[in-house]
C-alpha positions as CSV (number, residue, x, y, z in Angstrom):
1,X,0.0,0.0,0.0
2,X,1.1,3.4,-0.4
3,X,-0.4,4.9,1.8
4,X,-1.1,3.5,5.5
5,X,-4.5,2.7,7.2
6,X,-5.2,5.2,9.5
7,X,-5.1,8.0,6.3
8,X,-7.3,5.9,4.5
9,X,-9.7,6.4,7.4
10,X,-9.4,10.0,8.3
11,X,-12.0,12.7,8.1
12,X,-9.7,14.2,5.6
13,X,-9.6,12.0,3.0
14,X,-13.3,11.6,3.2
15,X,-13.4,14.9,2.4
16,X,-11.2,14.7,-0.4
17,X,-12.4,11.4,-1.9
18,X,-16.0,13.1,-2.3
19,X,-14.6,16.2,-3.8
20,X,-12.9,13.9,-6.4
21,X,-16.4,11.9,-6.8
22,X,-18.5,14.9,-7.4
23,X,-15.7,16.7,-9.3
24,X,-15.5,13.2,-12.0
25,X,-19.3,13.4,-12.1
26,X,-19.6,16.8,-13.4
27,X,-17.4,16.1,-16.0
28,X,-18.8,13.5,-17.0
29,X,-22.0,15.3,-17.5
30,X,-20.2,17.9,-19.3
31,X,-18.8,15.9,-21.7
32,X,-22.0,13.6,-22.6
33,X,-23.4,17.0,-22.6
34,X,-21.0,18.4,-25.3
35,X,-21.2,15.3,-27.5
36,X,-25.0,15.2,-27.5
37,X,-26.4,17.7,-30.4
38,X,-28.2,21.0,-29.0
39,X,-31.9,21.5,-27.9
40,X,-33.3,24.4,-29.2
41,X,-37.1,24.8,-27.3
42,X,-38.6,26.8,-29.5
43,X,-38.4,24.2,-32.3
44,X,-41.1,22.5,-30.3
45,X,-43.3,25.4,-30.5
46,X,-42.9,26.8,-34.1
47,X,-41.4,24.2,-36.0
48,X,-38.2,23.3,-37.6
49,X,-37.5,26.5,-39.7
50,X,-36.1,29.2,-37.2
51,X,-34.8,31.9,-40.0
52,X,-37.4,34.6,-40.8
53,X,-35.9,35.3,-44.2
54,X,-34.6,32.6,-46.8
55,X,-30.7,33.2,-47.1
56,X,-30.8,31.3,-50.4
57,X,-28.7,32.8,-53.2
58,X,-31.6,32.3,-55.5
59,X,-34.2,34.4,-52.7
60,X,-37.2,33.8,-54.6
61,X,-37.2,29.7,-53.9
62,X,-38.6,28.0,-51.1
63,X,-38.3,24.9,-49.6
């Protein structure tokens, strides 16, 4: 072992092992949250097409 039993077993290390657990939890949410594509709410309300003007180089076509 590298370290001995009795710091295994402090109040300290407690403290510190639960930092690192929350600390490796958040980044983890970060990260799935980074790889999963955004939500935009208001696609749920009016549709899929969010720009208010074509940006088409030919402006008189619509999709």
């Amino acid at each position: 072992m590298l370290l001995p039993s009795t710091v295994l077993q402090s109040d300290e290390f407690a403290i510190l092992a639960a930092f690192v657990a929350i600390n490796t939890v958040m980044f983890a949410a970060l990260a799935v949250a980074k790889i999963l594509p955004k939500v935009h709410p208001t696609d749920w309300f009016r549709g899929r097409n969010r720009r208010a003007a074509t940006r088409s180089i030919h402006p008189d076509e619509r999709l």
